[in-house]
N, C-alpha and C positions, 0 to 999 in steps of 0.2 A: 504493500500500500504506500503511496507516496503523502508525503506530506504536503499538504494544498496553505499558500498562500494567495490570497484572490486580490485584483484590484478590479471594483466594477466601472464600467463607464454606458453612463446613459442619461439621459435630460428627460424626460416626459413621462407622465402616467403609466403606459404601455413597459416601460424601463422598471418602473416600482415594484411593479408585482413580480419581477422577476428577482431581484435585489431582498423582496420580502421571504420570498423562498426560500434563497441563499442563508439568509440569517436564521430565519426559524429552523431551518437544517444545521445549524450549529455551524456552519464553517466559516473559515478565516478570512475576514473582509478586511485586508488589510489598508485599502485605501479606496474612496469614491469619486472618481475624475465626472465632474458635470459643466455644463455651460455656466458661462459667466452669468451673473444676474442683470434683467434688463431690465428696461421701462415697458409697461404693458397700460392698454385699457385707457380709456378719454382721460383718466386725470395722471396719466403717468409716470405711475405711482413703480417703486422701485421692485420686481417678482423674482422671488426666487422658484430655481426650479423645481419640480414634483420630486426627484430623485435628492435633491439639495435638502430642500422640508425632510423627507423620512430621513436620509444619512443623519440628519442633526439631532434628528429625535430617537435613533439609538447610536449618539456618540459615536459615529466615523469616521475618520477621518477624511477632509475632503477636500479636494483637489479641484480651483477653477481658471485653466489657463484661457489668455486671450489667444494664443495660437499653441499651435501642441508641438513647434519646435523651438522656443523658447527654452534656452541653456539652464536657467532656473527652474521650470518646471519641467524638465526633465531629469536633472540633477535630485527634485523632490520626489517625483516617479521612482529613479533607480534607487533611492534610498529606504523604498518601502519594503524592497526586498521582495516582492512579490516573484512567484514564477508560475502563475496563470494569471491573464485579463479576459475578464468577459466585457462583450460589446452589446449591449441593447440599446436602439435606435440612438445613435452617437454622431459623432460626423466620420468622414474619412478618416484615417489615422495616417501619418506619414511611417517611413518603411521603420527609422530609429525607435518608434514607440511600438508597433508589433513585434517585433523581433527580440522584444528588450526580456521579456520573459524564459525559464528555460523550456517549458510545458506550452510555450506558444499563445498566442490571444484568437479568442474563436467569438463571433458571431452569431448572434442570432436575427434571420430574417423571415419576415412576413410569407414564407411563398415556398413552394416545393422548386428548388431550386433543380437546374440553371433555368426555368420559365421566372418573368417578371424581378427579375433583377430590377434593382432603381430604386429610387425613391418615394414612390405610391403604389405598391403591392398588392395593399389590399382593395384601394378603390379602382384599381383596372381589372383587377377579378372579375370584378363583381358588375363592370361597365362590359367586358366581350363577355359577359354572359356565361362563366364558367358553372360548372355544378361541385367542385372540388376545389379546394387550393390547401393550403397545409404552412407548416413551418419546416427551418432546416436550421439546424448548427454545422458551421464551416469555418475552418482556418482563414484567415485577415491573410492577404497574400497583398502585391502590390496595385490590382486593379479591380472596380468598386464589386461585389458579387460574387466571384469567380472561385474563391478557394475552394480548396479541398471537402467533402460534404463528409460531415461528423457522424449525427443523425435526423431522421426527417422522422415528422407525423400528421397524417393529412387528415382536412377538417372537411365533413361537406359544407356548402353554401345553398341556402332552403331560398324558395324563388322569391321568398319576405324577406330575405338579408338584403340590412343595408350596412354602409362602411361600419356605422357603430355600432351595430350587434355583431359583424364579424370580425371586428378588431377585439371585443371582448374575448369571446372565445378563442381568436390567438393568442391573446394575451395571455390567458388561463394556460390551453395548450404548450406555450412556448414558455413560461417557466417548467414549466414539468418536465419537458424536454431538454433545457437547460440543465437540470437536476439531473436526470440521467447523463446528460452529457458528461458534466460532474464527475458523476461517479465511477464512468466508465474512463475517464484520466485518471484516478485519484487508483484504479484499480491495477492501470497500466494495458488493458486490454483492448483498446478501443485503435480500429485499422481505419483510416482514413480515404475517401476513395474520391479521384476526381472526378467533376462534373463531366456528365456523359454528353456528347456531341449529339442534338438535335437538328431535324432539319428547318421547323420552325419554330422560330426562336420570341418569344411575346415580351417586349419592355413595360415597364411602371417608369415611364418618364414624370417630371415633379409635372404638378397639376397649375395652370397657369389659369389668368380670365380666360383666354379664347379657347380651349378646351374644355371650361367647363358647360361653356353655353351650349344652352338647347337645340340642337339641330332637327328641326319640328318636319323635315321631308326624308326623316327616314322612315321606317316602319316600326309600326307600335312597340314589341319588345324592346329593342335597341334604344329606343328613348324611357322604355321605362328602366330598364337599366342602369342607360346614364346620370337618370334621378338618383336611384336608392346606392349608387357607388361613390356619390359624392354627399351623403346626408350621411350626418349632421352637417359634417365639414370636408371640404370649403362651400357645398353645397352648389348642384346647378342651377344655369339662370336664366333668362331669356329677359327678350324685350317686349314690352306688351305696349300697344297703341289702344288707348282708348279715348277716341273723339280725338281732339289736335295737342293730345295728352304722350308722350310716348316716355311708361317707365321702365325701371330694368328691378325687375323681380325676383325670386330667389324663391327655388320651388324643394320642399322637403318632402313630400310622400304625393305620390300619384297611385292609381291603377290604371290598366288597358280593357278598354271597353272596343270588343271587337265587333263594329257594327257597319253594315253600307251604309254609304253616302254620297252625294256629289256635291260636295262644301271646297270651299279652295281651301287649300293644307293651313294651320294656323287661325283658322277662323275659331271662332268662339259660339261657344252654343251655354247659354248661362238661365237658369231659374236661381230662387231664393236660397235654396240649398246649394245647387251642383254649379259649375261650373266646368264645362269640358272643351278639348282646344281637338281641332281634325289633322287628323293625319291619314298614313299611308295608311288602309284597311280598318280604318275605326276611328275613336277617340280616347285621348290623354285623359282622365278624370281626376284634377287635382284637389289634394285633400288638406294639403297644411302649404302655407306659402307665405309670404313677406315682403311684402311693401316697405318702399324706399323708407328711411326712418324710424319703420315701424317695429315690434317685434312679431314673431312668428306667428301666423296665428291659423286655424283651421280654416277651412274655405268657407263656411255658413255663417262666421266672424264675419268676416272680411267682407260677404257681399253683403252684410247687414247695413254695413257702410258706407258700399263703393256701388256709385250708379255705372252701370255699363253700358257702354254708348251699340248703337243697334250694328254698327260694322267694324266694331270690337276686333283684333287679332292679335297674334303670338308673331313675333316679328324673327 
């Protein structure tokens, strides 16, 4: 059995419950590398990170470099003596901080790896409409994705998943798997195996404005899709003309209502309740959404409020 010294590095929620594991399993956190603390939120106000908060509140030591090849805080890294680093959702590391360990620094990503490499995982799953995706631990090598695959365990995705119910479950998932990984270093028995050569190959490129909008002329799945793989966040959006009104809205849960029609695509079909937008083979029927300013609110709110002009559409 080897003697595990750990340093963990991760900033966000999805990082904690992995880091919560670790500790309640008894083992050696020897240090916890997190983002610097920034400004957040209209009065910007100074935030520390999700993984900053917990380190603090069980005394860990912790690590916040502005860049991570910084001669001092790499000087504080090799002083921690550690010889594992785990990486949950971090940034890149340069080659001097992977290598610094003697047991190596391993990864944990969002995706049954080498599919959806990148930086959005889980919300392009869930946007080409997969029915599976999973988690993977793999060695930090020099290029972002690619190392060596530890272990993998794959999650289904139900046609009701959106980003934030299946970020939960990997979350959950990928501590557990983490934990194994763990144990299978700390055992010595764990064979590491390169990613296997696909012919097509899917990225999780980061999510920008222009990808997240609504592209209202494709066909109904694929827009609903693109809904529930960006909800909660960063959420899709479109632009909606109402009368000589043209706002940009931000749409959180829809269904697909498959019905004939002959409406030009994006048109609007609205009662007191419902409000539904046309597309290819049917209509969009949206159920929670957000006006400029406003907060989120269900569609039966919203049209309580909002008169809608008779040649209304989805832009």
């Amino acid at each position: 059995m080897k003697d595990l010294k750990i340093v963990f590095m991760g900033t966000p929620d999805f990082a904690v419950t992995t880091l919560r594991a670790l500790v309640d399993a008894e083992y050696s956190i020897v240090g916890v590398v997190t983002a610097p603390d920034r400004p957040a939120g209209r009065g910007r106000k100074i935030r520390e990170s999700a993984v900053k908060n917990y380190a603090k509140e069980k005394g860990l030591t912790i690590l916040q470099p502005l860049k991570l090849k910084d001669p001092e805080f790499l000087s504080e890294l090799k002083n921690l003596r550690a010889n594992l680093q785990i990486v949950v959702a971090f940034r890149m590391l340069p080659e001097v901080v992977w290598k610094m360990p003697a047991y190596g620094t391993f990864n944990l990503h969002a995706s049954l790896l080498p599919q959806y490499r990148g930086a959005a995982p889980i919300n392009w799953a869930i946007i080409n409409g997969e029915k599976e995706t999973g988690v993977s631990t793999f060695f930090i090598n020099e290029n972002i994705d690619t190392g060596a695959i530890l272990l993998q365990q794959t999650v289904p995705i139900t046609k009701d998943d959106s980003a934030g119910t299946l970020h939960d479950k990997l979350m959950e998932t990928g501590a557990s798997l983490v934990l194994k990984t763990v144990m299978e270093i700390k055992k010595g028995g764990i064979q590491a195996k390169e990613q296997p050569m696909v012919e097509v190959l899917k990225e999780a490129p980061k999510l920008h404005k222009e990808n997240c909008r609504i592209n209202w002329r494709r066909q109904l799945l694929p827009i609903y899709n693109h809904i529930r793989g960006l909800s909660p966040y960063p959420a899709a959006w479109t632009k909606f003309q109402n009368g000589k009104e043209v706002l940009d809205i931000k749409v959180y849960k829809a269904n697909c209502l498959y019905e004939e029609h002959n409406l030009e695509i994006g048109s609007i079909v609205a009662t007191k309740k419902e409000l539904k937008v046309a597309a290819e083979g049917g209509f969009i029927s949206l159920l929670e959404i957000q006006l400029p300013a406003k907060r989120k609110m269900p569609i039966n709110v919203v049209l309580n409020g909002l008169q809608i002009a008779q040649n209304a559409k989805m832009l």
